[in-house]
MMTF fields as JSON, N, C-alpha, C and O atoms, coordinates in Angstrom:
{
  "mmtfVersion": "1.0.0",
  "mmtfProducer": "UNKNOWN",
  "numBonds": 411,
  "numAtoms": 412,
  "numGroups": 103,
  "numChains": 1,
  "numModels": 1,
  "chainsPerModel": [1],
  "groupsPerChain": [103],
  "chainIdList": ["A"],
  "bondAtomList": [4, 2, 8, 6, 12, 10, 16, 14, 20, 18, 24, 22, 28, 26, 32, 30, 36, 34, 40, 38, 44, 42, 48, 46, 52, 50, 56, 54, 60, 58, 64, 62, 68, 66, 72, 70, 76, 74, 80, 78, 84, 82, 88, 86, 92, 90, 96, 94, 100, 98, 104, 102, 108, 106, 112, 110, 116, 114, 120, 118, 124, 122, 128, 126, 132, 130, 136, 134, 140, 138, 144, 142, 148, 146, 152, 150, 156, 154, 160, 158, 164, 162, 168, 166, 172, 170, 176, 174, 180, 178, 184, 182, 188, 186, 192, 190, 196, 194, 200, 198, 204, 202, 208, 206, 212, 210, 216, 214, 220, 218, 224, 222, 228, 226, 232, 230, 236, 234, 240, 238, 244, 242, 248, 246, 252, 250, 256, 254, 260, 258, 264, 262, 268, 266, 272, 270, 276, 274, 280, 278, 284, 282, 288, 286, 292, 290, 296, 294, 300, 298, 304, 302, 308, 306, 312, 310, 316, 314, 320, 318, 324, 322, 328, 326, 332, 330, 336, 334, 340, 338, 344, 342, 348, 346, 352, 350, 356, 354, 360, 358, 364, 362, 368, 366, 372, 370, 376, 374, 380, 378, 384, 382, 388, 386, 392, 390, 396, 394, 400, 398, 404, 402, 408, 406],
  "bondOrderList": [1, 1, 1, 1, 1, 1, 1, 1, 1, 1, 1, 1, 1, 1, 1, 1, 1, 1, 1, 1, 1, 1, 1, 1, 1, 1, 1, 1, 1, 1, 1, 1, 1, 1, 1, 1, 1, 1, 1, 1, 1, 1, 1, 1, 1, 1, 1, 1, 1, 1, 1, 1, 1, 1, 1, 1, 1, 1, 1, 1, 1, 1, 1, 1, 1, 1, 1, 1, 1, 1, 1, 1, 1, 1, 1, 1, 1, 1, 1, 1, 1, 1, 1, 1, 1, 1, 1, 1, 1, 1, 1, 1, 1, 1, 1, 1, 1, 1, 1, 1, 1, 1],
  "groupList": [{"groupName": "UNK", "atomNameList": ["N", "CA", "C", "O"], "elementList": ["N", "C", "C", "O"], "formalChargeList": [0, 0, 0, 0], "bondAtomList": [1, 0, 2, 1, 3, 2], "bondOrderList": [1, 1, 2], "singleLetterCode": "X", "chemCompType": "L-PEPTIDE LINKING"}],
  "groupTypeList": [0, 0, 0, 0, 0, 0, 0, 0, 0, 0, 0, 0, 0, 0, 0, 0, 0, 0, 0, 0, 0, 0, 0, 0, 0, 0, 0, 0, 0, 0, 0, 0, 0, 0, 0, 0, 0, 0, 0, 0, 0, 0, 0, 0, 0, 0, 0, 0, 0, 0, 0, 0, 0, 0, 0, 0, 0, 0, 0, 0, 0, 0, 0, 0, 0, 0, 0, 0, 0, 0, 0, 0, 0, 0, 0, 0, 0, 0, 0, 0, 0, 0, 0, 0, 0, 0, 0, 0, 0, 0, 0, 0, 0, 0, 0, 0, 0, 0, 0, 0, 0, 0, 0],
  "groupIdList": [1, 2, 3, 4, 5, 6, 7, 8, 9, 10, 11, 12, 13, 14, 15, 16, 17, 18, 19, 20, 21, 22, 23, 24, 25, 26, 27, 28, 29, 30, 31, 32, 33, 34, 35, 36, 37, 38, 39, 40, 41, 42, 43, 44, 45, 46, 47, 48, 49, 50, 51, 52, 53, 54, 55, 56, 57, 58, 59, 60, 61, 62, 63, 64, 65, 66, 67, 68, 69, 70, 71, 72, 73, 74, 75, 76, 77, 78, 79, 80, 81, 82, 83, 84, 85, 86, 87, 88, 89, 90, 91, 92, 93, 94, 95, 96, 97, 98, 99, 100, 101, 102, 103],
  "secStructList": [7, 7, 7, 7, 7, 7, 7, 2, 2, 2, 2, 2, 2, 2, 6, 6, 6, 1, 6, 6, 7, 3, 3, 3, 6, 6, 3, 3, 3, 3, 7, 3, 3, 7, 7, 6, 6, 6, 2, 2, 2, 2, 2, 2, 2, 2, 2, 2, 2, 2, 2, 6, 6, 6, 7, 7, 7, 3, 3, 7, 7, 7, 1, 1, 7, 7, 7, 3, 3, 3, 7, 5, 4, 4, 4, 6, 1, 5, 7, 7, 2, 2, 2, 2, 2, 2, 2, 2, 2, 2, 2, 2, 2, 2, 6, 6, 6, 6, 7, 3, 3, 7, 7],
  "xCoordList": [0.846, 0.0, 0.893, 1.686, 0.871, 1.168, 1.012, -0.039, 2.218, 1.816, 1.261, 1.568, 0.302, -0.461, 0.515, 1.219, 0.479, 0.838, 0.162, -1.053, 0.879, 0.004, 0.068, 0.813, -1.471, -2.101, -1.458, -1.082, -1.211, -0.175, -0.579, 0.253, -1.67, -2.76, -1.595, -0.667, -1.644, -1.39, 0.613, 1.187, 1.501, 2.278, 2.911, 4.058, 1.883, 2.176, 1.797, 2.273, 0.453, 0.603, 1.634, 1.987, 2.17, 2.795, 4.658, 5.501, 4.826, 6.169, 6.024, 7.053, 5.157, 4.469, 5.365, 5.934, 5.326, 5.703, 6.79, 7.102, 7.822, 9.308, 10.019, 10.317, 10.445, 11.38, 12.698, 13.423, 12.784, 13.88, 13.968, 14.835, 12.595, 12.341, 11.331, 10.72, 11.296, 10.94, 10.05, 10.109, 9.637, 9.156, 9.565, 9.204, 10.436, 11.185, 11.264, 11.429, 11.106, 11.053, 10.968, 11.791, 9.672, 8.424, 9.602, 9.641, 10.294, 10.623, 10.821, 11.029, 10.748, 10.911, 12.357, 12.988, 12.839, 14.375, 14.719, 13.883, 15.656, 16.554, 18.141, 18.557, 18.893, 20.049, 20.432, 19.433, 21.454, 21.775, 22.893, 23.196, 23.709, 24.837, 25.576, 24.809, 27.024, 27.134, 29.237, 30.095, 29.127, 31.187, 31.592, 31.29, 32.321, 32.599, 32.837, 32.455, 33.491, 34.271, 32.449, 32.538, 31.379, 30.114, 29.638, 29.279, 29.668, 28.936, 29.04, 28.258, 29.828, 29.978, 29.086, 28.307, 29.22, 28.55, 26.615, 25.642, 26.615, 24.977, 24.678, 23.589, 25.456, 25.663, 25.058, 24.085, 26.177, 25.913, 24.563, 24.057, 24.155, 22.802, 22.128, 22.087, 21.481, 20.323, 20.403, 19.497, 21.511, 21.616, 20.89, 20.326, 21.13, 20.562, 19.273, 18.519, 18.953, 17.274, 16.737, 15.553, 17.083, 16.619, 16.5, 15.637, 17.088, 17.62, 16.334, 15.581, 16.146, 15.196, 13.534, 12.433, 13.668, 12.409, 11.888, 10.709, 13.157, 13.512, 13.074, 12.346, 13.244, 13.028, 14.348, 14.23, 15.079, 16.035, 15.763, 14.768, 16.847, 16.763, 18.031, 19.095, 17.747, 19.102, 19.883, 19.468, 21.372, 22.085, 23.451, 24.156, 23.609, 24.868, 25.584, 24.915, 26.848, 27.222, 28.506, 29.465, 28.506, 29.514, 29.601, 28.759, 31.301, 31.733, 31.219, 31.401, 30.592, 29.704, 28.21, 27.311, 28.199, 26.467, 26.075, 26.589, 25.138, 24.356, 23.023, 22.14, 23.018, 21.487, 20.748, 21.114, 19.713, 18.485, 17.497, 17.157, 17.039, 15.959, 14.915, 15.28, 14.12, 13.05, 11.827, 10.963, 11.731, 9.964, 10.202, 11.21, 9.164, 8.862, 9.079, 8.021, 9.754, 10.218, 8.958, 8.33, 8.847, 7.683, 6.478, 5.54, 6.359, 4.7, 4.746, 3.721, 6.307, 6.35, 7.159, 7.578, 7.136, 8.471, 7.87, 8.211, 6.621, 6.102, 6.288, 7.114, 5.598, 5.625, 4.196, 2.996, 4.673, 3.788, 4.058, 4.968, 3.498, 3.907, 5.012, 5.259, 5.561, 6.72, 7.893, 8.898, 7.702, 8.712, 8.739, 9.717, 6.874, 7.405, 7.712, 8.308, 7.23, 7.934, 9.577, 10.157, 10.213, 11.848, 12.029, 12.918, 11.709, 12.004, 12.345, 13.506, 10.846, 10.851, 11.923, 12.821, 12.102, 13.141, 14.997, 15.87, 14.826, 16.197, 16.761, 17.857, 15.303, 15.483, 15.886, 16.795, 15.331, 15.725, 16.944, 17.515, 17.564, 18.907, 19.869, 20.692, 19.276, 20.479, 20.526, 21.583, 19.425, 19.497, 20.172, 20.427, 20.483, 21.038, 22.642, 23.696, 22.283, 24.497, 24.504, 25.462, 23.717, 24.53, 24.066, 23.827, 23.678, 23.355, 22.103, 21.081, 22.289, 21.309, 20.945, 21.611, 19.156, 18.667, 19.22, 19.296, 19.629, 20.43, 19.418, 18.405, 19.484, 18.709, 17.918, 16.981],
  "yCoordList": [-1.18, 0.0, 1.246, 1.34, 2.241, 3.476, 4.226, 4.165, 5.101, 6.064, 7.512, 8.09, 7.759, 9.034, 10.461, 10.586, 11.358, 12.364, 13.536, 13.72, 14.064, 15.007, 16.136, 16.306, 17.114, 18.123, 19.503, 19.285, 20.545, 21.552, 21.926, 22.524, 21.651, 22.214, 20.872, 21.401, 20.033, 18.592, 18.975, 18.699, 19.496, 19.807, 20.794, 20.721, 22.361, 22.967, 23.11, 23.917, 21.897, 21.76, 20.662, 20.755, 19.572, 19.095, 19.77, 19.387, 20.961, 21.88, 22.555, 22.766, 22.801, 23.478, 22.484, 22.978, 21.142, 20.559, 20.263, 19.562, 20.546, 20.539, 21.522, 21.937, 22.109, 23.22, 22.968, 21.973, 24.017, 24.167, 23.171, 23.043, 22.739, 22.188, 23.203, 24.137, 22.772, 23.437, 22.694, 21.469, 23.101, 22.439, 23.534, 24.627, 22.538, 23.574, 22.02, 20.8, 22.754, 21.568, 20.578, 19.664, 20.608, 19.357, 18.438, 17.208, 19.069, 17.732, 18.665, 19.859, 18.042, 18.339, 18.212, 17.16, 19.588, 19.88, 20.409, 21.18, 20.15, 20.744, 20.741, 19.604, 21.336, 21.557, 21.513, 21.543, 21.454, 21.263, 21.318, 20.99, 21.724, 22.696, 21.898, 21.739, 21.198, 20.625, 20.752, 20.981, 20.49, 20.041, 18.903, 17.718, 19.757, 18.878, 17.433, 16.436, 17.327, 16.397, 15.005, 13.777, 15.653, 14.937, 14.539, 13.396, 15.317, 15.349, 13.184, 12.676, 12.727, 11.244, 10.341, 9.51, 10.525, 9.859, 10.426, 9.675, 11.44, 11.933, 11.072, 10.597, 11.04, 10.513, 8.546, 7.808, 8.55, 7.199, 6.551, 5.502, 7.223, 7.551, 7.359, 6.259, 8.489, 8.787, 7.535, 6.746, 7.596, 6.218, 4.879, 4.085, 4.912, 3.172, 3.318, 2.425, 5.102, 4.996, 5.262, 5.591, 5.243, 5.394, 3.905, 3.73, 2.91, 1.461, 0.791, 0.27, 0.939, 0.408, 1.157, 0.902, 1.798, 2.562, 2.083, 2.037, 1.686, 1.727, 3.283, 3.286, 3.958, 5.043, 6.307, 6.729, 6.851, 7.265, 9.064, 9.634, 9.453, 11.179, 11.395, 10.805, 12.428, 12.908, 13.451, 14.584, 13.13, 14.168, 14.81, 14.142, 16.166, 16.806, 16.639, 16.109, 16.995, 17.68, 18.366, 17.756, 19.696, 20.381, 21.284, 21.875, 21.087, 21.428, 21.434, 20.304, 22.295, 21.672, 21.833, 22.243, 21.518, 21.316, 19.926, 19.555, 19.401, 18.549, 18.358, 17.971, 18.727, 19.03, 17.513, 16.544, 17.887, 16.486, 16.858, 18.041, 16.215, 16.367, 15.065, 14.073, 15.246, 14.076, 14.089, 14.945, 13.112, 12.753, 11.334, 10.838, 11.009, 9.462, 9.32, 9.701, 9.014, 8.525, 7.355, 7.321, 6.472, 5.05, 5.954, 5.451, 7.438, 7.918, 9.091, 9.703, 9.429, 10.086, 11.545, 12.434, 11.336, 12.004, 13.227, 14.377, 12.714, 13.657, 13.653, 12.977, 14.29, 14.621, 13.408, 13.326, 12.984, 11.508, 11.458, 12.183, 10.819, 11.01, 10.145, 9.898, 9.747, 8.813, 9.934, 9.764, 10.933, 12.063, 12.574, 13.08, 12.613, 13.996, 13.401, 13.989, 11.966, 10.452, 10.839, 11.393, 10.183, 10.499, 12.229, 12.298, 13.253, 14.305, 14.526, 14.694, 14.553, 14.246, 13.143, 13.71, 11.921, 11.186, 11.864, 11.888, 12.382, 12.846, 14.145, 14.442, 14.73, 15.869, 15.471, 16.025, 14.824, 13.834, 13.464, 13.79, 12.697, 12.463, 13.348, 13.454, 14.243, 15.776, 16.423, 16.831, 16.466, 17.065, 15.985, 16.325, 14.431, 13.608, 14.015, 13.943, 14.46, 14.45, 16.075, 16.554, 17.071, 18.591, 19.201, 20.334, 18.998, 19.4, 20.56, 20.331, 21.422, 22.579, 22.517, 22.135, 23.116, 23.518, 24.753, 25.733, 24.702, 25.882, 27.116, 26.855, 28.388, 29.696, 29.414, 30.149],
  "zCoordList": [0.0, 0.0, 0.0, 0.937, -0.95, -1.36, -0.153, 0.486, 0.293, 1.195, 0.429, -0.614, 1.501, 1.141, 1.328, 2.33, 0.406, 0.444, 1.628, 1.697, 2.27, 3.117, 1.975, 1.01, 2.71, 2.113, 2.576, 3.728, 2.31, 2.441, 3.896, 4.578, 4.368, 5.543, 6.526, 7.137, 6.582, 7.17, 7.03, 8.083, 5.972, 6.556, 6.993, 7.434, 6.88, 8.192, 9.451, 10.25, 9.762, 11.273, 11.796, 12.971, 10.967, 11.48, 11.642, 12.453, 10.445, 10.921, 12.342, 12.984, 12.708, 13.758, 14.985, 15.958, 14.692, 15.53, 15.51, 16.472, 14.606, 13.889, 14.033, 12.913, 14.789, 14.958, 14.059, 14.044, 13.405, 12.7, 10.75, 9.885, 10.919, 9.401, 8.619, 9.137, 7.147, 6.334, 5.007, 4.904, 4.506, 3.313, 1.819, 1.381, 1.476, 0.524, -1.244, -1.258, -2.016, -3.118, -2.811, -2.871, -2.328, -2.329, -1.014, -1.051, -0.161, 0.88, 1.849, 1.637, 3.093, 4.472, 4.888, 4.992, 5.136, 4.852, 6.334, 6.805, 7.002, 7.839, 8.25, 8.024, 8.62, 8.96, 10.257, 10.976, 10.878, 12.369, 11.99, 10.843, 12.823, 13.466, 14.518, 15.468, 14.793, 15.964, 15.779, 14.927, 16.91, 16.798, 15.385, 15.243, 14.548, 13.57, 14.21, 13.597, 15.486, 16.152, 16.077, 16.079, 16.035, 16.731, 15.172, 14.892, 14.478, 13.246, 12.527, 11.723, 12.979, 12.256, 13.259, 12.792, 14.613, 14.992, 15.054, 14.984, 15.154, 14.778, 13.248, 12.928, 12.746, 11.178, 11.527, 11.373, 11.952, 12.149, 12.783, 12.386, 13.655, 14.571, 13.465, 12.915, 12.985, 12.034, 10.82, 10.552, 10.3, 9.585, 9.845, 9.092, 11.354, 12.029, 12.468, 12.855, 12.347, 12.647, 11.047, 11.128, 9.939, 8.733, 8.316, 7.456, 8.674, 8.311, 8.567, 7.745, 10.466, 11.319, 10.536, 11.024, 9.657, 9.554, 8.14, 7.79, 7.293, 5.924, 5.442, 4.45, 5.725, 4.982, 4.879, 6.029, 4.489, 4.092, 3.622, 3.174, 3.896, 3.611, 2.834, 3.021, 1.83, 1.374, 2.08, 2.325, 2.834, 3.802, 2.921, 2.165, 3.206, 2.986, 4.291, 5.177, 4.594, 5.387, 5.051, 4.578, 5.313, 5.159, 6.492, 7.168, 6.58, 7.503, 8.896, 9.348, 9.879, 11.029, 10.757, 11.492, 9.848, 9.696, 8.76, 7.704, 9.434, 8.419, 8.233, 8.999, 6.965, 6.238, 5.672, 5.006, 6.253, 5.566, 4.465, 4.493, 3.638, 3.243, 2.725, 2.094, 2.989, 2.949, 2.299, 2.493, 1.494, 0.945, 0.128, -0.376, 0.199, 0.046, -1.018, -1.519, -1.879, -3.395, -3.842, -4.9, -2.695, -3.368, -3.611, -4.231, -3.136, -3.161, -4.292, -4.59, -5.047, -6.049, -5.851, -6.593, -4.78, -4.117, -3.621, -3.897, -2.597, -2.239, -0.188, 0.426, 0.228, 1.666, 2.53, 2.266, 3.118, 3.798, 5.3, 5.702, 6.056, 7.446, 7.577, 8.757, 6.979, 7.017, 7.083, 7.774, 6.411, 6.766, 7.544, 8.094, 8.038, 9.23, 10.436, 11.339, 10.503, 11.61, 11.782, 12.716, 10.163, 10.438, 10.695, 11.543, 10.442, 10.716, 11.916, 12.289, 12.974, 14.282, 14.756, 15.377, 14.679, 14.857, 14.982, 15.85, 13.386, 13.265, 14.365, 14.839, 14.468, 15.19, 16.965, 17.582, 17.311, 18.67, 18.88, 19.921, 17.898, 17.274, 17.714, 18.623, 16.265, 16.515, 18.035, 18.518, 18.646, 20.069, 21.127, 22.283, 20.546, 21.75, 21.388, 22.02, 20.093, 19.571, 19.78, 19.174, 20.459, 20.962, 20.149, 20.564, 18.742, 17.536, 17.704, 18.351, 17.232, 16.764, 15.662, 14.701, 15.666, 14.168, 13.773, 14.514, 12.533, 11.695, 11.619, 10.97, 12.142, 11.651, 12.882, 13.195]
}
C-alpha cells in the first residue's frame, strides 16, 4: 500500500511541531549545526534509525552542519507522514548528539 501524500494544511501543522524544518522543493528539509568532532557519529545515529524505519533522507554535510531532506520517493516524491515520523526522529537524534537547528 502506497503512502499518502500530506495536504499543504497537514504539513504545516505538522512543521508546527518541527522546529527548525521546512518544506522547501516538495521535501521536508533541515540543517543542524554541531562540533565537527560529533557530526559522524549523529551521522551514524540517524543512519541506524533510517535502516530500522527503511526510509532514508538525502544528507549533505559540510563542515559543522548537516542538512536532511526528505519525501517518500515510493509515493512520487512527495511529503507523507513517514517524513514527518523520520524528521521528528532525526530531530531527537540531533538534540542527543549537541546538535542545533540551523537559523
Amino acid at each position: 500500500m502506497a503512502a499518502t501524500p500530506l495536504t499543504d494544511v497537514e504539513i504545516t501543522n505538522a512543521l508546527a511541531e518541527l522546529p527548525g524544518w521546512a518544506f522547501e522543493d516538495n521535501a521536508l528539509t533541515a540543517g543542524f549545526t554541531a562540533d565537527r568532532t560529533l557530526l559522524p557519529q549523529l551521522y551514524v545515529a540517524v543512519a541506524a534509525a533510517e535502516d530500522d524505519a527503511d526510509h532514508h533522507a538525502r544528507v549533505s554535510i559540510l563542515y559543522g552542519t548537516i542538512s536532511f531532506a526528505l519525501n517518500t520517493h515510493d509515493a512520487g516524491d512527495v511529503v507523507t507522514a513517514k517524513d514527518t515520523a523520520m524528521a521528528a526522529r532525526i530531530s531527537a537524534i540531533a538534540a542527543d548528539h549537541q546538535a542545533r537547528p540551523v537559523g
